[in-house]
C-alpha positions in Angstrom: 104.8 95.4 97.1 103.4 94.4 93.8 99.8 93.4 93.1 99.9 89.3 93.1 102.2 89.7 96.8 99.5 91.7 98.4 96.6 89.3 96.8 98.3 86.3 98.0 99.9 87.7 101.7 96.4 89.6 102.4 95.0 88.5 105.9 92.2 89.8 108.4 94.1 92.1 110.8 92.2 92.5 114.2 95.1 94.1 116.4 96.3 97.6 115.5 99.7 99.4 116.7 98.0 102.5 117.2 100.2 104.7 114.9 98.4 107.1 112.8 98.1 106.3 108.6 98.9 109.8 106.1 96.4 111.1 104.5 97.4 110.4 101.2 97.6 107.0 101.5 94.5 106.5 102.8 93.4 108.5 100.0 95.2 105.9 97.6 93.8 103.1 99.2 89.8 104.6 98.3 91.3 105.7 94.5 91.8 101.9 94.2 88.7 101.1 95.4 86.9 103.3 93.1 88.0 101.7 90.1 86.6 98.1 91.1 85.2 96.5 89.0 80.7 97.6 88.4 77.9 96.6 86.5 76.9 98.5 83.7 79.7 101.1 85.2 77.3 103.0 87.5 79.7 103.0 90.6 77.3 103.0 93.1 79.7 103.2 96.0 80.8 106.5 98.7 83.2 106.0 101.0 83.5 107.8 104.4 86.9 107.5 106.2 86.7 107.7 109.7 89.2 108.8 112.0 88.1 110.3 114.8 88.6 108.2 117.9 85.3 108.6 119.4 83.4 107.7 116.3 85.9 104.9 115.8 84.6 103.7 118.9 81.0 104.2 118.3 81.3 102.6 115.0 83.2 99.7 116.8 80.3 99.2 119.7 77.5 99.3 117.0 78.5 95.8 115.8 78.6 92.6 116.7 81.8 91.3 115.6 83.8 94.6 114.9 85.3 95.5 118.7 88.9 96.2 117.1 87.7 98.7 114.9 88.4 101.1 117.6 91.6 100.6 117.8 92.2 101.1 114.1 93.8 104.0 112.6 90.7 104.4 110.2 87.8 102.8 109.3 86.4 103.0 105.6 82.7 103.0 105.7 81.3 101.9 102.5 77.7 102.6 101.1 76.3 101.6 97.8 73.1 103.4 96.5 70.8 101.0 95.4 70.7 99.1 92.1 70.0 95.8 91.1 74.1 95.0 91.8 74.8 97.3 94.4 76.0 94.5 96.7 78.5 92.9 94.0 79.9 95.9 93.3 80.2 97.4 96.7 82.3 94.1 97.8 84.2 94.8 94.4 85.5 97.8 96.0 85.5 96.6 99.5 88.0 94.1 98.2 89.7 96.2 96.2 90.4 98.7 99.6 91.6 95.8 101.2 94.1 94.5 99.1 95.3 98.5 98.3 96.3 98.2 102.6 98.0 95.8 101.9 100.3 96.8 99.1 100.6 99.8 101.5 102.1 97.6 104.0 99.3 98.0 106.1 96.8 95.4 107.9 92.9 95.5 107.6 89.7 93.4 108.1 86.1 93.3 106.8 83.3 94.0 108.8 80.0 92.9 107.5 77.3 95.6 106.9 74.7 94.9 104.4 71.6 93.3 105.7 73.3 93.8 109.6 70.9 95.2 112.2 73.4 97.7 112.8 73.4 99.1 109.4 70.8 101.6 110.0 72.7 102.9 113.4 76.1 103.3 111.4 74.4 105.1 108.7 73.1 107.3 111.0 76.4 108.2 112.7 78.4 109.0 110.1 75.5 110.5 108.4 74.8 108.8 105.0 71.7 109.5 103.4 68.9 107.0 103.3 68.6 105.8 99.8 72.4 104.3 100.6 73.0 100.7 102.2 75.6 99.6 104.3 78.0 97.6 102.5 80.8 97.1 104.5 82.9 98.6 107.3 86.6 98.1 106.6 89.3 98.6 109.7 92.7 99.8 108.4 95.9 100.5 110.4 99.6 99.4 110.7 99.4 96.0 112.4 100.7 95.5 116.0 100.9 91.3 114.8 100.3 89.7 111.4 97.8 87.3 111.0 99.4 83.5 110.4 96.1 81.8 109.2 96.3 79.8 106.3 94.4 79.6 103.4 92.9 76.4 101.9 95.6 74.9 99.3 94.7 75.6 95.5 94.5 72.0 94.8 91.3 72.0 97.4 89.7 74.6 95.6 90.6 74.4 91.9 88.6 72.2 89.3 89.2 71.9 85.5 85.8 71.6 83.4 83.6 69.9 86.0 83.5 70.0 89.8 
């Protein structure tokens, strides 16, 4: 799939088939969210990738919103050390991640981490240092439904010079 399908098909994907994704993609999918877009090009971001089912779990009961993450096939865990953009550019590669799933043919969803009361339980579990923040956790599998939620039309949203 090329680059403006997956940007413009992208949805959240809360329900997972269960089927396991290779290694090597996943692996593409982070590569792609390395090279987001950073202030001043520090790259604050590390990723951890998740598999294991009973930290999947863990990860998933932690939240408040994120149940299905246990039923994903992985979750990417994204930190940001801390500098004056670290939130901007850890969504940058958030995003990045999950349009990458996407073009992979697989489904994902965002799960909020950054200023969460969570955060500091997540970090713990998968063992992040402290001088990182929670940025985002980011469920990734192949889709057991797709997600038929529009988006708003681009005549809603767009405006030429002024508002």
């Amino acid at each position: 799939m090329d680059c403006i399908e997956a940007l413009k098909t992208r949805r959240s994907v809360r329900a997972f088939a269960g089927e396991p994704v290779p290694r090597a993609v996943i692996e593409d999918i982070i590569d792609c969210g390395r090279l987001a877009a950073t202030a001043n090009n520090i790259q604050p971001w590390e990723f951890v990738i998740v598999t294991d089912a009973h930290l999947l779990r863990a990860i998933a009961a932690a939240t408040d919103y994120g149940s299905f993450i246990a039923q994903a096939a992985a979750c990417v865990v994204v930190f940001c050390q801390v500098t004056k953009y670290y939130l901007e550019d850890g969504c940058n590669a958030s995003q990045n991640i999950l349009v990458a799933a996407r073009a992979h043919g697989l489904g994902s969803c965002w799960v909020a981490g950054d200023k969460k009361a969570y955060a500091e339980k997540v970090r713990k579990l998968v063992g992040a240092p402290e001088t990182h923040k929670l940025i985002s956790l980011l469920a990734i599998g192949h889709p057991a439904q797709e997600s038929e939620k529009e988006k708003r039309p681009l005549s809603e949203v767009l405006h030429w010079e002024k508002y």
